[in-house]
C-alpha positions in Angstrom: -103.6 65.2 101.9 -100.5 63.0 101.3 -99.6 63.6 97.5 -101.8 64.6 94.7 -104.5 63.2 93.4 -105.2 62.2 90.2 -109.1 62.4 89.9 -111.1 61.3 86.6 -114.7 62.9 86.7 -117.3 61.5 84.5 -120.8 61.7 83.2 -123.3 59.4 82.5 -123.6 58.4 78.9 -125.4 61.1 76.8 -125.6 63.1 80.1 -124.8 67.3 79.0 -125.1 70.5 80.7 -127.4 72.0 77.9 -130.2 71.0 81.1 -128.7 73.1 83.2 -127.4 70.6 85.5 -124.8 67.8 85.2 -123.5 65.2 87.4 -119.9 64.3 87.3 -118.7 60.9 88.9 -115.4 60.3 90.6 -116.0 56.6 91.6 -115.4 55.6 94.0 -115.0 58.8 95.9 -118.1 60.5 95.4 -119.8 63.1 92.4 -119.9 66.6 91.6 -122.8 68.6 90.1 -123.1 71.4 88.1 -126.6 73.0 88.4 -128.4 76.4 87.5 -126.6 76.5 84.6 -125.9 80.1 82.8 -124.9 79.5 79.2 -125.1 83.8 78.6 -123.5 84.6 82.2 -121.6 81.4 81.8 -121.5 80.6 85.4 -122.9 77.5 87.2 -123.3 76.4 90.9 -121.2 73.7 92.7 -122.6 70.9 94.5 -119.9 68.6 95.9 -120.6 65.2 97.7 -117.9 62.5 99.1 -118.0 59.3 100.3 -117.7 58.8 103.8 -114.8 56.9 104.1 -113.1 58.9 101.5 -113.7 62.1 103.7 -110.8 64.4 104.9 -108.3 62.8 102.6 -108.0 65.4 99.9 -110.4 63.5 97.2 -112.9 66.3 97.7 -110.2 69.4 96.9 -108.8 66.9 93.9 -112.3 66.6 92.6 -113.1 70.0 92.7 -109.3 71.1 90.8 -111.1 68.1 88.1 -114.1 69.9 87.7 -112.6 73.4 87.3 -110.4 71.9 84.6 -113.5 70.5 82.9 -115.7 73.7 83.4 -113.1 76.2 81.4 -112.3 73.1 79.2 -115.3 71.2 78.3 -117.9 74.0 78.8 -116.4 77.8 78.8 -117.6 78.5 82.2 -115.9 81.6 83.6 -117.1 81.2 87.2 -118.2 78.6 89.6 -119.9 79.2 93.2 -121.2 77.5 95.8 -124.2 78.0 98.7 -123.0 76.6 101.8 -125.0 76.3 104.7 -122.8 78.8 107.2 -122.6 75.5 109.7 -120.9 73.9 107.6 -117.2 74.7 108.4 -115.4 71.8 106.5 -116.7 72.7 103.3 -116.4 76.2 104.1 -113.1 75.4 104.8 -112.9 73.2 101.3 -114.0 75.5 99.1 -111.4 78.3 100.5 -108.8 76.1 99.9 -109.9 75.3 96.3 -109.7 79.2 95.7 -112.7 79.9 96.3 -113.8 83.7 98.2 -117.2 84.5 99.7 -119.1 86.9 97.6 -122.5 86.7 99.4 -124.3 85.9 102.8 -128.0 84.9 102.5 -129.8 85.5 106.4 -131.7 82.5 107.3 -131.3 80.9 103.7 -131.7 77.3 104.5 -133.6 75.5 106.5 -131.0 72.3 108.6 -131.8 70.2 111.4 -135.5 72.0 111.8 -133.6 75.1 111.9 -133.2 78.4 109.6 -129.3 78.8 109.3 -127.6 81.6 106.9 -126.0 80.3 103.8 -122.8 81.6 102.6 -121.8 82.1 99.2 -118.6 81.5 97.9 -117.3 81.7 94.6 -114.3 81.3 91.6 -113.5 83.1 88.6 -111.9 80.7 85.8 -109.2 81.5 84.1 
């Protein structure tokens, strides 16, 4: 990544996370989602997703810094994880630099390519 980035993440108008989910836009880069929303627990998962041409350039790592700062912010959430299919070594690899620690390994989880893979489950505690 050469410099920071300065990443603006929005929702769609009268879009909130009282549904449990929310999508988050970073145009043109790509979106983030919050889904399986715990308002008690106060936790939600991370779903991440990147334009193709914006890939490997540190858009992804500046969203997620974005959406971290929105989450303790915005909506009090205290933690954030993410299910990642155990493949999938650049987000992996994302999501450990963004802070995040694995917490979890699920055996044949999810189902990619025809195939059952493990899914791996890394999360962050807000401050």
């Amino acid at each position: 990544m050469k410099g920071k980035k300065n990443i603006t993440l929005v929702a769609e108008e009268g879009a909130s996370l009282s549904s449990g989910s929310l999508r988050l836009y970073a145009l043109p880069y790509g979106a983030v989602d919050l889904y399986g929303y715990d308002p008690l627990n106060r936790r939600a998962a991370v779903g991440i997703m990147v334009a193709r041409e914006f890939r490997r350039q540190g858009y992804a790592l500046a969203m997620l810094h974005a959406l971290e700062e929105l989450s303790t912010d915005n909506y009090q959430i205290h933690t954030l994880f993410a299910d990642i299919a155990a493949p999938n070594a650049a987000s992996i690899a994302l999501f450990a630099k963004a802070g995040y620690s694995q917490c979890g390994l699920f055996r044949d989880w999810l189902v990619v390519k025809e195939q059952y893979v493990d899914s791996i489950r890394m999360q962050k505690i807000l401050k």
